[in-house]
C-alpha atoms as a printed R data frame, in Angstrom:
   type eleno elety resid chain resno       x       y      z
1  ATOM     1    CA   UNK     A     1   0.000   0.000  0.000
2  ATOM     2    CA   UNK     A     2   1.528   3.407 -1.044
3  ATOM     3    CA   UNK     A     3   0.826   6.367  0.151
4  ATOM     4    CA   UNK     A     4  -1.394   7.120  3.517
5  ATOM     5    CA   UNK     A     5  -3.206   4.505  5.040
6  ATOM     6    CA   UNK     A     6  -4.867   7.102  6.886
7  ATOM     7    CA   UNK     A     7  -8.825   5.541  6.770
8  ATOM     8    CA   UNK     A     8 -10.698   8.079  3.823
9  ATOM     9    CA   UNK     A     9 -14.010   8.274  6.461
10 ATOM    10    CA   UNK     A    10 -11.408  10.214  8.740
11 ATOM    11    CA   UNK     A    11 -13.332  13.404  9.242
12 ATOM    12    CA   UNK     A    12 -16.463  10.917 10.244
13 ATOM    13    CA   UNK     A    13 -14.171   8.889 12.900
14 ATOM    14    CA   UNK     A    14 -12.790  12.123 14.306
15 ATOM    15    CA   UNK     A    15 -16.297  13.588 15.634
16 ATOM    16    CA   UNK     A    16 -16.825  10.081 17.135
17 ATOM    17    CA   UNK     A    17 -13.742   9.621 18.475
18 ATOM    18    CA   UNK     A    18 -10.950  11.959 18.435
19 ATOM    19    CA   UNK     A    19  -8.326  10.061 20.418
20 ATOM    20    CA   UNK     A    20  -8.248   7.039 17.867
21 ATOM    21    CA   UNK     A    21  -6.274   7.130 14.968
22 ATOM    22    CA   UNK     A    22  -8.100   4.799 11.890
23 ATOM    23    CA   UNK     A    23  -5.277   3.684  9.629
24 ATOM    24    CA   UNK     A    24  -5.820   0.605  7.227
25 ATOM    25    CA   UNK     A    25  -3.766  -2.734  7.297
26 ATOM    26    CA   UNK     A    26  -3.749  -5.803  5.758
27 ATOM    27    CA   UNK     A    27  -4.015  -8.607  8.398
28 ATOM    28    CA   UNK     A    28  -0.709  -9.902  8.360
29 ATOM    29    CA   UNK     A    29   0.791  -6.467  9.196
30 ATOM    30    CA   UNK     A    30  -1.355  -5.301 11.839
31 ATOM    31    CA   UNK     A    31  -0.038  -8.002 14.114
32 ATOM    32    CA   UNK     A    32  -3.996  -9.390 15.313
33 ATOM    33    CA   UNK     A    33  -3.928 -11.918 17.639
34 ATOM    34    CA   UNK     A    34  -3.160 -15.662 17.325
35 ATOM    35    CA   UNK     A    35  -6.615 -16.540 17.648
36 ATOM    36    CA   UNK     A    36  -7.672 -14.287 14.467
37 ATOM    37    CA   UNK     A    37  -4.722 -15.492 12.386
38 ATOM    38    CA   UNK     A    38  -5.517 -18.984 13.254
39 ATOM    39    CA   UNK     A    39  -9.087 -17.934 11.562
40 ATOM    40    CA   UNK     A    40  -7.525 -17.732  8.131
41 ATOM    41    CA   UNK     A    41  -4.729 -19.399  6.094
42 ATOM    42    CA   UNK     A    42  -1.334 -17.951  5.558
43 ATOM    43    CA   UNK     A    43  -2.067 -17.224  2.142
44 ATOM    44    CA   UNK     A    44  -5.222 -14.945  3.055
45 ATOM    45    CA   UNK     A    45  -3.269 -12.926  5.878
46 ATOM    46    CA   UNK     A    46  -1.733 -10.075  2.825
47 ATOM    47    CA   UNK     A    47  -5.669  -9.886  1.299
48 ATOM    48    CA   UNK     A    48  -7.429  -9.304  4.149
49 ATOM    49    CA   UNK     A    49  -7.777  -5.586  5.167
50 ATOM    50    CA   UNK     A    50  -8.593  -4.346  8.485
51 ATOM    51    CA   UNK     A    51  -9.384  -0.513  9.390
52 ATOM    52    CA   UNK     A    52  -7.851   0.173 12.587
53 ATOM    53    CA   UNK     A    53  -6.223   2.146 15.403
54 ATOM    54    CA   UNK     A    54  -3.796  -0.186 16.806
55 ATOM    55    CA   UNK     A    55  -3.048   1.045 19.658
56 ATOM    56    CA   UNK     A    56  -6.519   1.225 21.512
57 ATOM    57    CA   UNK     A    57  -7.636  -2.048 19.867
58 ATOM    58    CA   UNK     A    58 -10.143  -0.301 17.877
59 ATOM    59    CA   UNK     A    59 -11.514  -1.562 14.340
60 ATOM    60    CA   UNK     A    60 -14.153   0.110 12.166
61 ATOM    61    CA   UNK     A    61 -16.240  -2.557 10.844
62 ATOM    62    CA   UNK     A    62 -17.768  -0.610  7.602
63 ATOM    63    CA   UNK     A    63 -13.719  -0.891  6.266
64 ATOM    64    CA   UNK     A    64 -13.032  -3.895  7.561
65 ATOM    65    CA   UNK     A    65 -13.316  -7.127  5.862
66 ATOM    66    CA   UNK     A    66 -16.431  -9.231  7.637
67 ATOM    67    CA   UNK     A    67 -14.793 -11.975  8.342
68 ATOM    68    CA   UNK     A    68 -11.709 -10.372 10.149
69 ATOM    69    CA   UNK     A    69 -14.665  -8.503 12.046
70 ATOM    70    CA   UNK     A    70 -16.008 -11.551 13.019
71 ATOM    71    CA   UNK     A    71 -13.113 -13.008 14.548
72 ATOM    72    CA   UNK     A    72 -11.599  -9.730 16.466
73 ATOM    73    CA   UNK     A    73 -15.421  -9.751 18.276
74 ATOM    74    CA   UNK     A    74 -13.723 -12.361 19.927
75 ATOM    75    CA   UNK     A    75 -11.372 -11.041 21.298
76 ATOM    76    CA   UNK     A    76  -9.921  -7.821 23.692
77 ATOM    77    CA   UNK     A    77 -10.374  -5.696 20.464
78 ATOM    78    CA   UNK     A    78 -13.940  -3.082 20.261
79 ATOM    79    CA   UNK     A    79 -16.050  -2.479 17.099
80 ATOM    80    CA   UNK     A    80 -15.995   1.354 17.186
81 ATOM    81    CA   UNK     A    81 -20.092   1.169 17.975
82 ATOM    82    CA   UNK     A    82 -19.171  -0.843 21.071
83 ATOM    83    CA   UNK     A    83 -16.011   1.865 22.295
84 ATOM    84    CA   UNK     A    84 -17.854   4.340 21.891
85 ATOM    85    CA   UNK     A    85 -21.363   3.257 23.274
86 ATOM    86    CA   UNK     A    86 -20.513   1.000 25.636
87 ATOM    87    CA   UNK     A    87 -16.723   0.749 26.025
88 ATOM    88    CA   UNK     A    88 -13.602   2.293 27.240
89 ATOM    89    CA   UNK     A    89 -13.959   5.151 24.823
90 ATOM    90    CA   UNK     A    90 -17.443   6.143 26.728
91 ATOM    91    CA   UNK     A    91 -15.153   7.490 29.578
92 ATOM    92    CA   UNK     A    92 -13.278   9.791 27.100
93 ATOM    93    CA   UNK     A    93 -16.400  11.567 26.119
């Protein structure tokens, strides 16, 4: 990916959460957990976007792929929707 990876809805994200940073990864280099890689084969890990901040375990689901959403529900990682409704980012607001 050249360029920014900077998420194009960033203007969106921003007014919902300002503290989170929505950059977009393929799987492989975003470093999920084992239990999402173990979800997919080796070969899907460089096709398989994710839109996230990586530091606040934070993924946008409308940029993700569905299936990578699926399997980060599983884990310590928040949907945006659930950070900001019901998560650790209600605290920032």
């Amino acid at each position: 990916m050249t360029g920014s990876r900077t998420c194009p809805d960033w203007p969106q994200l921003m007014e919902l959460a300002p503290e989170l940073q929505f950059k977009h990864y393929s799987v492989a280099e975003a470093h999920l957990p084992g239990e999402v890689l173990s979800s997919f084969s080796a070969g899907m890990l460089d096709q398989l976007t994710v839109c996230c901040d990586l530091e606040h375990h934070v993924f946008y689901a409308q940029h993700t792929d569905p299936a990578v959403g699926d399997a980060l529900r599983g884990t310590h990682w928040f949907e945006l929707a659930e950070w900001t409704t019901s998560g650790p980012g209600t605290a920032l607001g």
